[in-house]
BALOBA-1460 file (C-alpha; in Angstrom, 3 decimals):
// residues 91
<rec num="1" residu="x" x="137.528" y="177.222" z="110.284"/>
<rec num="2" residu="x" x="141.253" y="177.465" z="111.461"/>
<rec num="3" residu="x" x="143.678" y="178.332" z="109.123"/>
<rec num="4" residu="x" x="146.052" y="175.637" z="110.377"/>
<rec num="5" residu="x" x="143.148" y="172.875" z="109.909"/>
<rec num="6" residu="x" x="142.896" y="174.220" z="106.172"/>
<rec num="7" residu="x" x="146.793" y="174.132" z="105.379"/>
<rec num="8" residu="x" x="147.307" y="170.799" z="107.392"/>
<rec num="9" residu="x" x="144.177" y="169.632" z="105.367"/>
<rec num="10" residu="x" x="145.759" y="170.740" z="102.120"/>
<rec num="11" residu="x" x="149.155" y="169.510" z="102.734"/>
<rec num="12" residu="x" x="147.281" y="166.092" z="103.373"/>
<rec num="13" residu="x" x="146.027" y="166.432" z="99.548"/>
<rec num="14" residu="x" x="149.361" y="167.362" z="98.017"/>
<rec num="15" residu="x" x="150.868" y="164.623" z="99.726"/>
<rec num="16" residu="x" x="148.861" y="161.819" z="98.860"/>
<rec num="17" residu="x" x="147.557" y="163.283" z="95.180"/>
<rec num="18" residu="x" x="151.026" y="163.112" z="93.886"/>
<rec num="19" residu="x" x="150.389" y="165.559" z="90.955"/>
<rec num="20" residu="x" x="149.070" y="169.000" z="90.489"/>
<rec num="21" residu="x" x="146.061" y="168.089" z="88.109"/>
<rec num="22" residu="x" x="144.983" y="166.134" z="91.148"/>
<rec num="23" residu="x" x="146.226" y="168.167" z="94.211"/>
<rec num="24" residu="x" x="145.057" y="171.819" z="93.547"/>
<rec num="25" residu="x" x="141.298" y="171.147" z="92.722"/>
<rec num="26" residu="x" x="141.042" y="168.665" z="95.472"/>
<rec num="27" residu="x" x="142.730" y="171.211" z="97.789"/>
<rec num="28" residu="x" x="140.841" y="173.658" z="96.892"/>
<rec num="29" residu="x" x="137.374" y="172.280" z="97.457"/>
<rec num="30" residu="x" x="138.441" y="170.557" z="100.871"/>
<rec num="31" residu="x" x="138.492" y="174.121" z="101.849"/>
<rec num="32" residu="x" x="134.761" y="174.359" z="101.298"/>
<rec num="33" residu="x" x="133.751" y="171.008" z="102.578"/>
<rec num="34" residu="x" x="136.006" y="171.929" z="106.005"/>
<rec num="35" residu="x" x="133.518" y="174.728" z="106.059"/>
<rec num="36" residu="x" x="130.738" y="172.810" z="105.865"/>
<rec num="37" residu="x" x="131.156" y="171.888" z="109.453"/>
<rec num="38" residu="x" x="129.735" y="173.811" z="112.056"/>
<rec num="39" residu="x" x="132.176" y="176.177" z="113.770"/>
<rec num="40" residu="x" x="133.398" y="179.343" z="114.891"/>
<rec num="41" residu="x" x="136.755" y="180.902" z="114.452"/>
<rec num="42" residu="x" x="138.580" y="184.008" z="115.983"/>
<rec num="43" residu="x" x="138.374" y="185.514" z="112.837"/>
<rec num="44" residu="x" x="134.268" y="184.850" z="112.255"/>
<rec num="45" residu="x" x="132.808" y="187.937" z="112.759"/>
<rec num="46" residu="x" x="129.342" y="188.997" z="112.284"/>
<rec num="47" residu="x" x="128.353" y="192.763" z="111.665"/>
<rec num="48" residu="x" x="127.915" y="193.367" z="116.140"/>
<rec num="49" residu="x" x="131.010" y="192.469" z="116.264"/>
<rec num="50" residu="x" x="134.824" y="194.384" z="116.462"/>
<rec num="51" residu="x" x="138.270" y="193.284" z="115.931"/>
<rec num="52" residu="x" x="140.243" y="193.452" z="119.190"/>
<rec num="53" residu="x" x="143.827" y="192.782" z="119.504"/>
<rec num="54" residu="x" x="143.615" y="189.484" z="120.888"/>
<rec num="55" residu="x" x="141.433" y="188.479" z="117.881"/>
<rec num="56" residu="x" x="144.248" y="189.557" z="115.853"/>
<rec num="57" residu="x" x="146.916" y="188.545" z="117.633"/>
<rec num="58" residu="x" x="145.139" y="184.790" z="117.383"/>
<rec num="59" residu="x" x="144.876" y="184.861" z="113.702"/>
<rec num="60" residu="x" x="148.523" y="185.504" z="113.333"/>
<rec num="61" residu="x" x="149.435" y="182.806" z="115.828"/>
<rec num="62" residu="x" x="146.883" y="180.560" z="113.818"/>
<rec num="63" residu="x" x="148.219" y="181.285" z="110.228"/>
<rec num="64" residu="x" x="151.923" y="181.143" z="111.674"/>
<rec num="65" residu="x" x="151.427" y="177.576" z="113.326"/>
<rec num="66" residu="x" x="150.015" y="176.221" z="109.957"/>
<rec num="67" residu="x" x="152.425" y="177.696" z="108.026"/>
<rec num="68" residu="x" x="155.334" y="176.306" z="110.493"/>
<rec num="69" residu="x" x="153.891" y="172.880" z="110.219"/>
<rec num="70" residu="x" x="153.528" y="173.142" z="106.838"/>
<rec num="71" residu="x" x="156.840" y="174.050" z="106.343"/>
<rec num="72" residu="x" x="158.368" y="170.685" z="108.168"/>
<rec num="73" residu="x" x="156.023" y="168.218" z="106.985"/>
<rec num="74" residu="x" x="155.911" y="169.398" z="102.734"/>
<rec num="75" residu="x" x="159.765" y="169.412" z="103.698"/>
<rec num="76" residu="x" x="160.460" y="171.645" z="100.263"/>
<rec num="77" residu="x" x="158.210" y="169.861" z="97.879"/>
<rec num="78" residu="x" x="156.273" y="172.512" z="95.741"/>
<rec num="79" residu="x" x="153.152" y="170.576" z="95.094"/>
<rec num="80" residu="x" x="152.547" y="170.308" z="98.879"/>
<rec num="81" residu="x" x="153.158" y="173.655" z="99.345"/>
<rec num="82" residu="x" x="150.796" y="174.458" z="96.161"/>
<rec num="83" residu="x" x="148.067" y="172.019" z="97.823"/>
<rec num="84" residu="x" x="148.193" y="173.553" z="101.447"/>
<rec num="85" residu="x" x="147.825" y="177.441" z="99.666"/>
<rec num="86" residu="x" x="144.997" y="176.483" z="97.867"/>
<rec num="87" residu="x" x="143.062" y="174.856" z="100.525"/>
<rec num="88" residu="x" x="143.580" y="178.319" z="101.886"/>
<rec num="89" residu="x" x="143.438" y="180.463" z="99.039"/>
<rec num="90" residu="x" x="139.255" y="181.019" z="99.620"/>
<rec num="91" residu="x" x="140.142" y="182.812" z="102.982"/>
């Protein structure tokens, strides 16, 4: 799964949790439920394949858009923040 999908998914959680008893688990297990769902990433390789540059070069744009959004929509609040990295954090 994107890692933008993940962090927006998190941020989501830690917005609408309102504490980090609630925000962190939750957060964290989205990330495995978002899995759950059928998909295929640039960074989803299997053992035939190699990393190319534009495979790279897509996970940083991917990480850096999520991490931008993030940014302007936690607008400085920690627990969003702390919800978005831990629906990453398995990745």
């Amino acid at each position: 799964m994107l890692a933008t999908i993940h962090l927006l998914v998190g941020t989501a959680i830690g917005k609408l949790a309102g504490n980090y008893f609630l925000a962190i688990p939750i957060a964290f297990v989205s990330h495995f439920l978002l899995d759950r769902i059928p998909h295929t990433d640039q960074l989803a390789f299997t053992q035939k394949d190699t990393i190319s540059p534009g495979k790279i070069l897509s996970g940083f744009v991917d990480v850096g858009l999520g991490a931008i959004l993030v940014w302007w929509l936690a607008a400085g609040d920690p627990l969003v923040i702390s919800a978005a990295l831990a629906a990453l954090l398995p990745d």
